[in-house]
C-alpha positions as CSV (number, residue, x, y, z in Angstrom):
1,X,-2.9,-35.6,5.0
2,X,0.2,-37.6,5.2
3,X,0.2,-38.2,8.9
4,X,-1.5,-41.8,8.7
5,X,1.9,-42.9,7.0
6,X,5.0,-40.6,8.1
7,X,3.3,-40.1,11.5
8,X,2.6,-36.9,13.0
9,X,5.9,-35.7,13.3
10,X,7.2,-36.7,9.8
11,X,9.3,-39.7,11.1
12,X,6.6,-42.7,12.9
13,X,6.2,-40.8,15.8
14,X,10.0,-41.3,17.3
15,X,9.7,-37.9,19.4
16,X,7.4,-39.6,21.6
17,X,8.9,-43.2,21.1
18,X,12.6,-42.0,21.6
19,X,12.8,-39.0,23.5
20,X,16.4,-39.0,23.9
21,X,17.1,-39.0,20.4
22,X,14.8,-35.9,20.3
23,X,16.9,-32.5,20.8
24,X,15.3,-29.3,22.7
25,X,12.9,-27.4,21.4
26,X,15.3,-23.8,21.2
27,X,15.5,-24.3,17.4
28,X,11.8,-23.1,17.4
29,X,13.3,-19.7,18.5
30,X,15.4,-19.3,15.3
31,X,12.1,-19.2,13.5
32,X,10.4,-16.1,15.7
33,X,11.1,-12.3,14.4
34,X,13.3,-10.4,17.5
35,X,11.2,-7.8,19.2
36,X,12.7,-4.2,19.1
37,X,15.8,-3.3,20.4
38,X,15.7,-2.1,24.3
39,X,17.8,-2.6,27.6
40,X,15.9,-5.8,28.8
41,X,16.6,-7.4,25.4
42,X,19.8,-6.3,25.0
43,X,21.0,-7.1,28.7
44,X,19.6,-10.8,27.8
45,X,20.9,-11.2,24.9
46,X,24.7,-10.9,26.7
47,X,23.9,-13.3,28.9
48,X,22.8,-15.9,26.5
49,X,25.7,-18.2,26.0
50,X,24.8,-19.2,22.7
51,X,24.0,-16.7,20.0
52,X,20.8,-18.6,18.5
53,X,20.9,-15.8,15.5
54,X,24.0,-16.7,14.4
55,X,24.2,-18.9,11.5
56,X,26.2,-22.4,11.4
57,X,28.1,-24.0,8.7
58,X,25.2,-26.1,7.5
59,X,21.7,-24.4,8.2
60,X,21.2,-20.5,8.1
61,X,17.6,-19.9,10.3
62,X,15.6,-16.8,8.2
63,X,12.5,-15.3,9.9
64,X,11.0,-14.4,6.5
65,X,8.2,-16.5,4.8
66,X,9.3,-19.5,3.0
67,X,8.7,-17.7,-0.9
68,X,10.0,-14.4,0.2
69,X,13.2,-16.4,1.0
70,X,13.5,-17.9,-1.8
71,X,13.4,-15.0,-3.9
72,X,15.6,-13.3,-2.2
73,X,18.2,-16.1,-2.3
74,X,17.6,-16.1,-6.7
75,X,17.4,-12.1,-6.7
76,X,21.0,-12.0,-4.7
77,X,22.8,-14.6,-7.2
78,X,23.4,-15.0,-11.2
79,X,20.5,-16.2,-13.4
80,X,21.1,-20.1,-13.6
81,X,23.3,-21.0,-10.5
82,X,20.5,-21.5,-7.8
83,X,18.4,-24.9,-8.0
84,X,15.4,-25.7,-5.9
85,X,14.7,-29.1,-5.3
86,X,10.7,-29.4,-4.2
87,X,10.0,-32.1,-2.4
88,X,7.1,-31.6,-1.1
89,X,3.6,-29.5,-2.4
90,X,4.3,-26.6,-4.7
91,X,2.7,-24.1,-2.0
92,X,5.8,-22.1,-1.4
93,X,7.3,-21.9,-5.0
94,X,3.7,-20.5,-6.2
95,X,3.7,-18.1,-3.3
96,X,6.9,-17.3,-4.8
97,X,5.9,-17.0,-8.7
98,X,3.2,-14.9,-7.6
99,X,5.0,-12.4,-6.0
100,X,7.7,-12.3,-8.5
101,X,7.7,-14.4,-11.6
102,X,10.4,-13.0,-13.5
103,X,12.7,-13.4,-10.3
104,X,11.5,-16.9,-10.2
105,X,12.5,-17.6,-13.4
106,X,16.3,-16.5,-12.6
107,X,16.6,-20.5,-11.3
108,X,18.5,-22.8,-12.8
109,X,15.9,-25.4,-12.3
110,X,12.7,-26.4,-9.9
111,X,13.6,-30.0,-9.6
112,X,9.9,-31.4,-8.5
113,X,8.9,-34.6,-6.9
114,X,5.5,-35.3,-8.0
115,X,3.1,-36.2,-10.6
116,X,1.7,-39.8,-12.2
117,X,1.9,-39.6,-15.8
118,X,1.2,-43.1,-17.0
119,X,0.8,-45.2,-13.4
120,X,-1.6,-45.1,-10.9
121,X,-1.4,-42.6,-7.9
122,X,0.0,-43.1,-4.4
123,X,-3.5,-40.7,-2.9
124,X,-6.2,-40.9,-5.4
125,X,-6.5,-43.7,-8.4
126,X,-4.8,-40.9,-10.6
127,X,-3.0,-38.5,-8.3
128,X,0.2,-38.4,-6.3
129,X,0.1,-36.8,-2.8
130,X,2.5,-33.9,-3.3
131,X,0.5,-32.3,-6.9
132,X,-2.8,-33.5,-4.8
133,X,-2.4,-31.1,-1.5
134,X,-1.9,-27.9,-3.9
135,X,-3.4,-28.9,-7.5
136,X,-3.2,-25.3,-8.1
137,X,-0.1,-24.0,-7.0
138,X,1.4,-26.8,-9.0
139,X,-0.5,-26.0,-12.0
140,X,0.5,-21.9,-11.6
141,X,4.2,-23.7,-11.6
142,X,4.0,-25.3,-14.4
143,X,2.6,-22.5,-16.3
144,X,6.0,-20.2,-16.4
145,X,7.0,-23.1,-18.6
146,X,4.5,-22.0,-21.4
147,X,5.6,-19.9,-24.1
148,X,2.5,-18.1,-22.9
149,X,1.8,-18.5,-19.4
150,X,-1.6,-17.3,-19.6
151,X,-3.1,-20.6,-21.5
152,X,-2.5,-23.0,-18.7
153,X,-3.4,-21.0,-15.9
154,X,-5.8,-22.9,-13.5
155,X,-9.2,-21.2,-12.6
156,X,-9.2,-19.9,-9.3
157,X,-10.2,-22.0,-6.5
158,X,-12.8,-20.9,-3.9
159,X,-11.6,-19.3,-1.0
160,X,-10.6,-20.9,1.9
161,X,-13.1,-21.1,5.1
162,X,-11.8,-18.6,8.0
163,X,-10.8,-22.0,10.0
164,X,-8.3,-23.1,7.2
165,X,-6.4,-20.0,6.7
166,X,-3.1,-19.4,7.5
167,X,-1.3,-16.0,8.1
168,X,1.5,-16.6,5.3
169,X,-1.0,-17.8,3.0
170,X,-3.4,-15.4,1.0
171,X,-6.9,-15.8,1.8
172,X,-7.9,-14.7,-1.8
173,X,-7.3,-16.3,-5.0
174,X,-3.7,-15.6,-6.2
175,X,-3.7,-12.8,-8.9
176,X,-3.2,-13.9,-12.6
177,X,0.8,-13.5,-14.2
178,X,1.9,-10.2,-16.2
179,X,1.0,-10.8,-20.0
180,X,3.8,-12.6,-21.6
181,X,5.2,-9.5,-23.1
182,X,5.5,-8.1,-19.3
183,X,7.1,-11.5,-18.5
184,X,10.4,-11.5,-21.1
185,X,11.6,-13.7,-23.3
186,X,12.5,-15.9,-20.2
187,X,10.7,-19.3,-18.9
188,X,11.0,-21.0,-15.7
189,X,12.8,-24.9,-16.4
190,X,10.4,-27.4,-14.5
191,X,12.2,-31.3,-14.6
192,X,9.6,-33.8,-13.3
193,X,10.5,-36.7,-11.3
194,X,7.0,-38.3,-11.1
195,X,6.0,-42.1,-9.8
196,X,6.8,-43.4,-12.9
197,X,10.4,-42.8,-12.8
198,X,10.9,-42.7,-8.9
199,X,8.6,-45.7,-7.3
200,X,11.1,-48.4,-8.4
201,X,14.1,-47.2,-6.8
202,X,13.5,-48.8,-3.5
203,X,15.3,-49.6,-0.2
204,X,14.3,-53.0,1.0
205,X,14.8,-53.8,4.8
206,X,17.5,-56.2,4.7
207,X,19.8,-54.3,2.8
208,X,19.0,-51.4,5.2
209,X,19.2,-54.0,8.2
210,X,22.8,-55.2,7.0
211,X,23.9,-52.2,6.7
212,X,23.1,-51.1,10.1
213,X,22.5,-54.1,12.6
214,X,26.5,-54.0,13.4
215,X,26.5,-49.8,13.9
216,X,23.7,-50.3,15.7
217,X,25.3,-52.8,18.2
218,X,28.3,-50.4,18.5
219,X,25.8,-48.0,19.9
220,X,26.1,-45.5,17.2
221,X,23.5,-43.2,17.7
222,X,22.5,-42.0,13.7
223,X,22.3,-45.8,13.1
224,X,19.7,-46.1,15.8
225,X,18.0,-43.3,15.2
226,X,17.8,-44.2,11.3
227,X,16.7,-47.6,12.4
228,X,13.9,-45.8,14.9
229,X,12.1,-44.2,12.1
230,X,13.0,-47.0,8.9
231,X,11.2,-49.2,11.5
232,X,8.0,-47.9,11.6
233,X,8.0,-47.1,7.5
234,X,8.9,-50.6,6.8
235,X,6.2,-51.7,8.9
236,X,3.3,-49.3,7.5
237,X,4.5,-50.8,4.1
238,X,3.8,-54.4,5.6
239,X,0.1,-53.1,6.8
240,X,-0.4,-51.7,3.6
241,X,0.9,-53.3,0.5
242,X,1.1,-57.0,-0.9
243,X,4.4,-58.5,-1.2
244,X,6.1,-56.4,1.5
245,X,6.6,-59.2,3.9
246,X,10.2,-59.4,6.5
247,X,13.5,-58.9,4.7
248,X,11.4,-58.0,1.2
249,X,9.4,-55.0,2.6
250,X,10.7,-51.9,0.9
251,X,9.3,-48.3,-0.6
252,X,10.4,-46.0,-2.5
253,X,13.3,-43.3,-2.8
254,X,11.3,-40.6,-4.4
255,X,12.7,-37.7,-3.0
256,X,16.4,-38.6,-2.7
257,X,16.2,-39.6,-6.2
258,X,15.7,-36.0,-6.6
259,X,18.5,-34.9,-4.5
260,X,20.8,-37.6,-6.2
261,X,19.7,-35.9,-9.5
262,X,20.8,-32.7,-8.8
263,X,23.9,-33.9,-7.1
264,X,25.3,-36.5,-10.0
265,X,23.3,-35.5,-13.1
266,X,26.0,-32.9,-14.5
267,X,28.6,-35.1,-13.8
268,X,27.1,-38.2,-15.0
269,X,25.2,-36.4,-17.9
270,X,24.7,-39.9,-20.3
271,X,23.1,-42.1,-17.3
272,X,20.2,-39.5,-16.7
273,X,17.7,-38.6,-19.9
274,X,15.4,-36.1,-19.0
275,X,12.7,-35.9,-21.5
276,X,11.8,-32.2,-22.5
277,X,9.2,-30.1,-24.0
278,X,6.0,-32.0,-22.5
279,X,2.7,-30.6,-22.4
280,X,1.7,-31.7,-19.3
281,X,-1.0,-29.8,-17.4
282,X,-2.9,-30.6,-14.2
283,X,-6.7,-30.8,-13.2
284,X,-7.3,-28.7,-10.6
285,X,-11.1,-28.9,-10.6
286,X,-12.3,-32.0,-10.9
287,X,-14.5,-34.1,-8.5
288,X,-12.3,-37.4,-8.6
289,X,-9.4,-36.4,-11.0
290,X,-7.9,-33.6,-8.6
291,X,-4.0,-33.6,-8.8
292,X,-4.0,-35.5,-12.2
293,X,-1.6,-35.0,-15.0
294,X,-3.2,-34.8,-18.1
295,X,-1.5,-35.7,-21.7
296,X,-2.9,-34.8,-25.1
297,X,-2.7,-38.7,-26.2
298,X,-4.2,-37.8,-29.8
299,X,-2.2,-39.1,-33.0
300,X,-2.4,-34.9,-34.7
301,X,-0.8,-32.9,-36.3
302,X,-0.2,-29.7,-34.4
303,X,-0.3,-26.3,-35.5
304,X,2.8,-24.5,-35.7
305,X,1.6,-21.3,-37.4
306,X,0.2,-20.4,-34.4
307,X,0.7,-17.7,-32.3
308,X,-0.9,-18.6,-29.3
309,X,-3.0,-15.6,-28.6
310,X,-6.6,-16.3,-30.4
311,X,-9.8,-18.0,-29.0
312,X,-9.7,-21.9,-29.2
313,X,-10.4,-23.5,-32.4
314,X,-12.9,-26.3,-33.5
315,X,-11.9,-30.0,-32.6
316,X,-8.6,-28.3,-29.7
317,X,-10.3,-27.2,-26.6
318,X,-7.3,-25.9,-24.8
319,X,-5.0,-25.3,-27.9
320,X,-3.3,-28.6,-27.3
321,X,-2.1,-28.8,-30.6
322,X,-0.8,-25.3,-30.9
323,X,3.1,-24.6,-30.8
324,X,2.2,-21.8,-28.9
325,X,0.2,-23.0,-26.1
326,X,0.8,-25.1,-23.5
327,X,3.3,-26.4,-20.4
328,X,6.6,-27.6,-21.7
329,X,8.1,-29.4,-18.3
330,X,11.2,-32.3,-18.4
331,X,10.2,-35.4,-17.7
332,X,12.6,-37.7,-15.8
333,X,12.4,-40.9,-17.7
334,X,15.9,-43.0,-17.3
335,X,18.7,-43.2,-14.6
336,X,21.5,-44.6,-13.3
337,X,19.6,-47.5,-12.2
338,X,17.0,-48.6,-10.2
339,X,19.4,-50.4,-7.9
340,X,21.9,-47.8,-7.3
341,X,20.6,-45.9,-5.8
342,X,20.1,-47.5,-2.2
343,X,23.5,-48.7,-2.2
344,X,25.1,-45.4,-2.7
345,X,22.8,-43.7,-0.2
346,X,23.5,-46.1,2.8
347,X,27.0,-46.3,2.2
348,X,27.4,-42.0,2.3
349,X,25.2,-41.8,4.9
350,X,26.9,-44.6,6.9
351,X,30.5,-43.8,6.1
């Protein structure tokens, strides 16, 4: 869906425009389950220079399916030290909660690009893209945040036409969670970083093109391949937004201002506030409001008595107003600044 902006191959289209900043396709192997053991394998295998299995410093390749990864990752480390930044649709963490919500919950944090709480959306009037692609796995998310998970669970979509499915992906309507009982005392921590916190962090293109032109002319070749796809994202900004004209056009940091989060946020604890406890839950149904966060925006009082377990009453379709109901996600709402950002991220990318 998001090809008409980042280009079919994620970056404007620069493995067609710049094929020798394109590497060979063996990485592709990493990703394919070995056959069996036998002489014609193993007699290859020697004469293979380079041991594609092996893992490097920086990236370990896994054969398994994203959210089977995952897990195994949280179920092999203490509760609290792994944090997942999702930058993308919640697809794989739902996967993930599905097949094992309590291991899930072992994370320290899902740090989530995604949402539009009080602005507009980037894919629909209402929606942002990421919660739009997979309403529902991001509303099954953001039910392990409930004290009981059960009252914001989305109604299961329709399943998927034959020609849409996918081998990883269940054809059938993801089961509902244990009862909350089953579940333990334990919830799964959800921060937010939605457009309203991330869409004014921008890089503009003259900072980027000062910050490059020189590298560029020394032939370095991450400047030039930086500038090969910033290039073509700058321009679709031009083509598609007012005021986005030369050295002004810009867009938005919203998924390093994720990763910048989880990098600086413990360190510099007073320069992030992360509002917490909101009851944010997202349509999954709707004909035009698909991917939308809804708020309860009503001045009452809320019901603390309650337990959470009874039909809805008169007047709170939903049990909005019960202290027992309900999402409770963190809410990115301040930073280190809007201009900081950009800065910092050019000059530790271009040391």
């Amino acid at each position: 869906m998001a090809d008409y902006f980042h280009g079919t191959d994620g970056l404007g289209g620069i493995h067609d425009t710049h094929k020798h900043l394109t590497p060979p396709e063996t990485w592709k192997s990493l990703f394919i389950q070995p056959p069996p053991e036998t002489d014609i394998t193993s007699t290859a295998r020697s004469e293979i220079k380079d041991d594609l299995s092996s893992p490097t410093s920086l990236f370990t390749p896994s054969v398994r399916p994203s959210h089977l990864e995952i897990l195994r990752i949280l179920d092999e480390n203490p509760p609290d030290t792994i944090s997942i930044i999702a930058i993308g649709p919640l697809t794989n963490v739902a996967l993930a909660a599905s097949h094992s919500p309590r291991t899930l919950m072992r994370a320290k944090s899902i740090l989530v690009m995604g949402g539009a709480v009080n602005v507009p959306g980037n894919i629909t009037p209402t929606a942002e893209f990421n919660t739009y692609a997979d309403a529902t796995a991001a509303a099954r998310v953001y039910a392990l945040t409930s004290p009981n998970p059960l009252s914001t669970m989305p109604p299961p979509p329709p399943p998927l036409p034959k020609a849409a499915r996918h081998e990883e992906v269940p054809a059938e309507p993801l089961p509902p969670y244990p009862p909350k009982g089953e579940l333990g005392d334990r919830r799964l921590k959800v921060l937010l970083f939605p457009l309203d916190i991330t869409t004014e962090h921008t890089l503009r293109r003259d900072e980027f093109e000062t910050k490059t032109k020189s590298l560029i002319a020394k032939g370095s070749p991450l400047a030039e391949w930086t500038n090969a796809f910033l290039s073509s994202t700058f321009h679709k900004m031009e083509t598609l937004h007012h005021g986005h004209e030369g050295g002004s056009a810009s867009f938005s940091l919203h998924d390093p201002l994720c990763v910048w989060y989880a990098l600086t946020s413990e360190k510099d604890s007073s320069k992030w506030y992360i509002k917490e406890g909101e009851d944010l839950r997202v349509e999954t149904a709707g004909q035009w409001t698909r991917g939308t966060y809804i708020i309860d925006r009503r001045d009452r009082k809320h019901k603390e008595d309650d337990d959470g377990e009874g039909d809805d009453v008169t007047g709170d379709t939903g049990g909005w107003l019960s202290s027992a109901r309900g999402n409770r996600l963190g809410v990115c709402v301040q930073t280190p600044g809007e201009r900081a950002l950009a800065p910092l991220m050019l000059d530790t990318i271009f040391v």
